[in-house]
Structure formats: structure tokens, C-alpha cells
N, C-alpha and C positions, 0 to 999 in steps of 0.2 A: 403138730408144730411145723409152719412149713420150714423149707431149708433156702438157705440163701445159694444163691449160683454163685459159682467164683468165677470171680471174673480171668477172662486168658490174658495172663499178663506178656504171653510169646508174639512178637509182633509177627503182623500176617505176611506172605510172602505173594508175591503180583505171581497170579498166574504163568503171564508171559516171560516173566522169569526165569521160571523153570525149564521156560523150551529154547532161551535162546541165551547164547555167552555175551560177557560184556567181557569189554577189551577195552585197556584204555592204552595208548602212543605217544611216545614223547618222537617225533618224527624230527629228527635233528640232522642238521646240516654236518656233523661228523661221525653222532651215532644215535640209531635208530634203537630206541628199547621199547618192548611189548610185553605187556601181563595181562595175563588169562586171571579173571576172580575163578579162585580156590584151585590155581595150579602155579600162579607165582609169574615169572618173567620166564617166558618161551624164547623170545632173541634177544640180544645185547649186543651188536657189530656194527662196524663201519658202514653209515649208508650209502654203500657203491653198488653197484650190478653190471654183469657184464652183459653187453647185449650185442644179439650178431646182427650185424647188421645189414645180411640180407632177409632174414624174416621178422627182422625187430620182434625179437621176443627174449627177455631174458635166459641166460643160461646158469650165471650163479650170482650171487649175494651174500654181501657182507662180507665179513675177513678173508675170507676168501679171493672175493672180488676187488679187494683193496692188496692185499698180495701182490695181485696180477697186475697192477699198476704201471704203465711202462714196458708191458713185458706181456702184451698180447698180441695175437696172431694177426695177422692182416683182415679177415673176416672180421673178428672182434672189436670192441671198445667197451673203454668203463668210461660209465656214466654217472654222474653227482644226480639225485631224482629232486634232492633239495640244494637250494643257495642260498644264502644269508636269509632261511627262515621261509624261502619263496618257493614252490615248484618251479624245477628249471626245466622240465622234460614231464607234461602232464600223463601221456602215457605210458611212460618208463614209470612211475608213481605209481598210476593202476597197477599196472604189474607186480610192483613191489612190494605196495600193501595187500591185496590179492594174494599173495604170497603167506603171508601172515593169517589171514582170514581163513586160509582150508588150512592154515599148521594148529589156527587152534580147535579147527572142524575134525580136523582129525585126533586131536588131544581128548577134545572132550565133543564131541557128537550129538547134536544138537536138532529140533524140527523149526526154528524159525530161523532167521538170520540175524547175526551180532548187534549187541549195541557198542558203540563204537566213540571214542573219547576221546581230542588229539589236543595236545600242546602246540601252544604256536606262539613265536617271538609276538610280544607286547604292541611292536611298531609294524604288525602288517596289516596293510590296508584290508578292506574291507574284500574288493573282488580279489585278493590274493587267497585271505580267508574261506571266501566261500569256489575256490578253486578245489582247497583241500578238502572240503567238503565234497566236492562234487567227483575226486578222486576214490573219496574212501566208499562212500555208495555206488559205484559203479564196480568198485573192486569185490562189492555182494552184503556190504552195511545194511541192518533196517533202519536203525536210524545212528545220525552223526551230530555230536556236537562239539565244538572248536571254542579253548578254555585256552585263555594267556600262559606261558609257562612259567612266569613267577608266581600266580596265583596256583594252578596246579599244587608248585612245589610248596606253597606255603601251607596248603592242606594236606602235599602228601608229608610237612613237620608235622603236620596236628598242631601249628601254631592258631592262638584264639583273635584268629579274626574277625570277630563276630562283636569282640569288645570294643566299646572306645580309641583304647588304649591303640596308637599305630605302631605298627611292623613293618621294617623293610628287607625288602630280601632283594639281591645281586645275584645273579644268573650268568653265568660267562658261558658258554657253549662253543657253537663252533664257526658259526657262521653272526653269529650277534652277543652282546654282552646290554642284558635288561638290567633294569632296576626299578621295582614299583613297592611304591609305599601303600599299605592295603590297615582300616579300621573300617570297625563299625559294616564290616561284611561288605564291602564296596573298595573300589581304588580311590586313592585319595589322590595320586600324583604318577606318574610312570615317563622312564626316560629308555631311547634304546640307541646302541650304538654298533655301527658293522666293524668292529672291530672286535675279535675274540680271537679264539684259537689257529682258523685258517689263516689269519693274520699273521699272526707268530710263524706257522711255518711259512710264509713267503719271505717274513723277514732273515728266519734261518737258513732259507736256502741264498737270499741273495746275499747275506754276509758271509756266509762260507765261498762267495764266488770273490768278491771281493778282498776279504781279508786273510784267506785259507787259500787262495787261488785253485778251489777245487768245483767244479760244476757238479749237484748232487738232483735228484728228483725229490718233488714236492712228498712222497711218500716217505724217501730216506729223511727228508726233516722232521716229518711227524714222528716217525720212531725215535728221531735225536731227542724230541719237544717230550713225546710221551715215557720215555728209556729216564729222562734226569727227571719229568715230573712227579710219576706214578711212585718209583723207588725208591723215591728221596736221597738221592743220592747226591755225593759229599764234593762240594767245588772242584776238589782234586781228582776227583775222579776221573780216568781216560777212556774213551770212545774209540774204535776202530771203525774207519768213515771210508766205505767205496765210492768213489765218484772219477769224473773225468778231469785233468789236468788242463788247466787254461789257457795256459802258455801251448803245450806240444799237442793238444789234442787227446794223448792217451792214456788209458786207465790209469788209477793211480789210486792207493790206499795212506790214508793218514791218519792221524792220532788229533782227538780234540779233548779238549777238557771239560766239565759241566760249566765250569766259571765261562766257559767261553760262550757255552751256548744260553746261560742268563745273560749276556753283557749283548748278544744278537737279537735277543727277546725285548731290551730295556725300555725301545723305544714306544710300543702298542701296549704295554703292560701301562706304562706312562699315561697312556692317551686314555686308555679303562677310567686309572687312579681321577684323573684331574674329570672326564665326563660326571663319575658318580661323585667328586667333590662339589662341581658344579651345579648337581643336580642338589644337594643337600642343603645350600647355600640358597633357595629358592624355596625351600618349604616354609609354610607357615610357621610361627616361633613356636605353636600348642604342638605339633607334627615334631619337631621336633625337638623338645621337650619332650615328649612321648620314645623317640629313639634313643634318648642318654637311658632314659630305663630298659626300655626293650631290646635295645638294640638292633645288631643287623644279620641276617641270615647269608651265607657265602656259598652259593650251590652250582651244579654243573663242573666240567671237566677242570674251569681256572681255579675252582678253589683245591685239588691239586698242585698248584705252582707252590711251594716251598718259601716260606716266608712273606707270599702275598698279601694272606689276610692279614698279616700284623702291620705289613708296610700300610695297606689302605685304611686299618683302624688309627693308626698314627694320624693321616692325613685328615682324614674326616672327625678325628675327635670322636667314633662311636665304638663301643667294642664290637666285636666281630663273631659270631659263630660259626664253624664249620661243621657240618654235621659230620655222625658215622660216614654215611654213605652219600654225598653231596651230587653223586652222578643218577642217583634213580629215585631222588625226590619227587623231579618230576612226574614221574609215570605213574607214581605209586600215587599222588595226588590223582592224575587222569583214571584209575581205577575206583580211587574213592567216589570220584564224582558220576562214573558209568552205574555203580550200584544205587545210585538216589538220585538222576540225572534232576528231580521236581527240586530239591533242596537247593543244589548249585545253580540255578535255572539265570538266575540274577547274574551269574559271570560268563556267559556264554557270550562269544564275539559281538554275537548279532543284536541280545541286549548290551551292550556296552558299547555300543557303537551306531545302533539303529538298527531299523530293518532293513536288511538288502531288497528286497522286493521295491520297496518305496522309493530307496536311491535310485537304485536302476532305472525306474520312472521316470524320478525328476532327470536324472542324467541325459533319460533319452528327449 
């Protein structure tokens, strides 16, 4: 009697898999996060780096480098590698992702070179896109591909976008505040706006000049912004704030309340609320129909802000999810998609936008 073969129901694993790591980046204009598949998230800090500036080469990164903010030597400077989603400094970026590429080479050790995943705000053009591209393979990438990071983060929910059914998801970060409606495994609509986090601390540094007659640095507001966001901490609550005195020039310590630092906040939170109104306001009637069921996804560093999401689900009529962890949606998506890079091939910049080779042609 012959015998039947069973079949291997173990799905097969790509060769080149095995020789080389995939990384996937959420490469964000306030903080950069990076996971290594099967070791987790390697960094999670502020993307600054300090770089000397007579052999331009960095010397430290991340919290570190945001630390030092105001308060480096004359040889030195910190540098932003990203701005509103954009490289502001292409080979400070080499450097920095380079960085990451031998910390996961040394985690897990490897015979080919990474494949390599990055998030990038919804509204960047095409050659900004393939800038970052052309940073992370020179930083030692085999291959690179650039995925929106509302899309990212909607697959790093395991939200089913594959169905009909549309999803939106709100992205507030640091340097831009996305919003894209995604069914049917494609976008259906996407809006972006440079106003997010960085915003906020300009506005808290220059209402504390104004209203507090105290001069603080952009780095003392982000600790004011992230100290009331992160902790949830209670309106009444008092802040001890070092800065310089406007009138006489010299130091001076004062007392601020959280109420105070929402009511310096009010006016960009505003501008977020009424973009992604606006944006909502413009969908198809079936799109959105499909959000009173689904609703909406609230990810990145704003959905921290403390009564935010309930204020915009008020406005827009949708309810609002925040997830557990609303800051490392995105990367956790950019990992998904580095382990099946053929699956997600359809949301990669260059499909969703064209080919850049082609552009570049007709441009030139």
C-alpha cells in the first residue's frame, strides 16, 4: 500500500534571510525608533547628534545629544538629521542611521547586509523620499524601502486593511501631523500638516516669553510639553522653570502650572483639530460611513496630549482609539513589512507615487 506524503505545512524560509537582518525605522523628526526582527527595539531617543565640527563626524546621539542642547562646547553642535519629515543634513543622516546598522550588526551578526524599512510623513515628495533612501544604503542597507507612516502604523495595529471597510488613522509626531484613510489595501485619501509637536514647543517657549516674562530654550519647552503630556499630570500641578528674566537679563527661576502650559499649547492643537476636520469633511459619503463604524486610529507622540483624543472625536463626529502604545506603532508596522517586503510591495513610496527613475527623466 503506498503511503501518502504529508504535506510541510511549515512555511519555507528565504535563504537570504537567514544571512541578513531586517530593520525596520520610524526615522522621526523628534524621535527616531529602531527594531531588530527577533531582538525587539534597539533605540528609542531623540533624533539629535552631536557633531564636531571640525571632522564632521558625529560624537553622540540621542538623549544624550538632546541633553547637550544649548550647552556645547565651541568645537561642537547639535544637529536635527530630520525636519518636518525631510533630511535637513544628508550626511549627518548617514552617520546616524549607520549608527544603528553596526548596533544591530553587533546584536545579531550577520553575512549579508540589512534589509531596511523606514516610515516617512505621508506629504513627502518624491526626491525627499528617495533622499532617505539613498541615506540608508550608503549607511551599509541591501536593500531599502520607504512606506508612509500612517500606513506603517496601521499595520503595525494589525488593523484590516485589506477589507472594504475604510480606516483612518491620525499620526501626530514631531515634525508633521498625517492623516490617511486606508481600505481595500491601498489609500484612499491622505492629508499632512507641519504642524505637530515641534510646533507646540515654539509656541511654549515664546508664550513663556511673553506671558511669564521668562526666556527658556526650545529643549526646556519640550521637557515642559513632554513632563504635563507623558505623566498626565493634574492642571494644578506646578513646574519649576529655569530661564532668563526679560526685563534684567538675569537668571531667574519660576513656578508654572500645567493649565498654563495647555492654554500655550491651544493654538496648534487647534489648527491639528480643524486640518483633520477638514480633511473628514471632503470624504466620500461610503468613506465615511465606513468611519462611524470603524472609526479612527490616534498614534504618535500627540496622542499623549491629555484629553486630546476626546476633544477631536467631539469635533469630527468619529470615536477615537488610542492605542497601548501609540509611539511605536509605527515601527512595529516598518518591521512587519521588512519580513515580507513582496506582500507590502503595493505601499512603497515609489509605487504610490510613481517611479522615480521615470520622473527624474521627464524632469530632466
Amino acid at each position: 500500500m503506498a503511503k501518502k506524503l504529508r504535506k510541510n505545512t511549515k512555511p519555507k524560509k528565504n535563504f537570504f534571510s537567514l544571512l541578513s537582518n531586517k530593520i525596520g525605522i520610524d526615522f522621526g523628526t523628534a524621535t527616531t525608533c529602531v527594531y531588530l526582527d527577533g531582538k525587539g527595539i534597539i533605540f528609542s531617543e531623540p533624533s539629535y547628534v552631536i557633531l564636531n565640527k571640525k571632522t564632521k563626524i558625529i560624537e553622540i546621539i540621542g538623549r544624550k545629544a538632546h541633553e547637550m542642547l544649548g550647552r556645547t562646547p565651541e568645537h561642537l553642535e547639535v544637529v536635527h538629521p530630520m525636519k518636518n519629515g525631510v533630511i535637513a543634513d544628508f550626511e549627518v543622516s548617514e552617520q546616524f542611521i549607520k549608527n544603528f546598522l553596526n548596533k544591530a550588526e553587533e546584536i545579531s551578526p550577520k553575512i549579508l547586509s540589512p534589509v531596511v524599512v523606514v516610515g516617512v510623513p505621508s506629504d513627502i515628495g518624491i526626491m525627499d523620499a528617495e533622499s532617505v533612501k539613498d541615506a540608508v544604503m550608503n549607511a551599509g542597507a541591501r536593500e531599502v524601502y520607504i512606506v508612509y507612516e500612517p500606513i506603517a502604523a496601521a499595520l503595525g495595529l494589525e488593523l484590516p486593511i485589506e477589507k472594504e471597510r475604510a480606516h483612518m488613522i491620525v499620526d501626530i509626531g514631531g515634525g508633521t501631523s498625517d492623516t490617511v484613510v486606508l481600505a481595500s489595501n491601498g489609500i484612499v485619501a491622505s492629508s499632512s500638516l507641519t504642524v505637530a509637536g515641534d510646533k507646540c514647543n515654539e509656541y511654549i517657549q515664546k508664550k513663556m516669553k511673553t506671558e511669564k516674562n521668562i526666556n527658556i530654550g526650545l529643549r526646556t519647552a519640550e521637557i515642559l510639553k513632554v513632563s504635563v503630556f507623558s505623566e498626565q499630570k493634574d492642571t494644578k500641578t506646578k513646574f519649576r522653570v529655569h530661564g532668563i528674566d526679560t526685563s534684567s537679563g538675569l537668571p531667574i527661576s519660576i513656578l508654572v502650572e500645567s493649565k498654563d502650559i495647555f492654554s500655550f499649547i491651544e493654538k496648534p492643537l487647534k489648527d491639528i483639530i480643524i486640518s483633520v476636520k477638514e480633511f473628514v469633511k471632503q470624504l466620500p459619503t461610503e468613506i465615511a460611513g465606513d468611519l462611524v463604524l470603524s472609526g479612527t486610529y490616534l498614534v504618535g507622540g500627540g496622542a499623549l496630549i491629555p484629553g486630546f483624543a476626546k476633544k477631536l472625536s467631539d469635533v469630527i463626529g468619529i470615536n477615537i482609539t488610542v492605542p497601548e502604545n501609540p509611539i511605536k506603532a509605527v515601527v512595529e508596522g516598518t518591521i512587519k513589512i521588512a519580513r515580507n517586503p513582496k506582500k507590502y510591495s503595493h505601499f512603497f513610496v515609489e509605487e504610490v507615487t510613481g517611479n522615480w527613475k521615470k520622473i527624474e527623466e521627464e524632469e530632466v
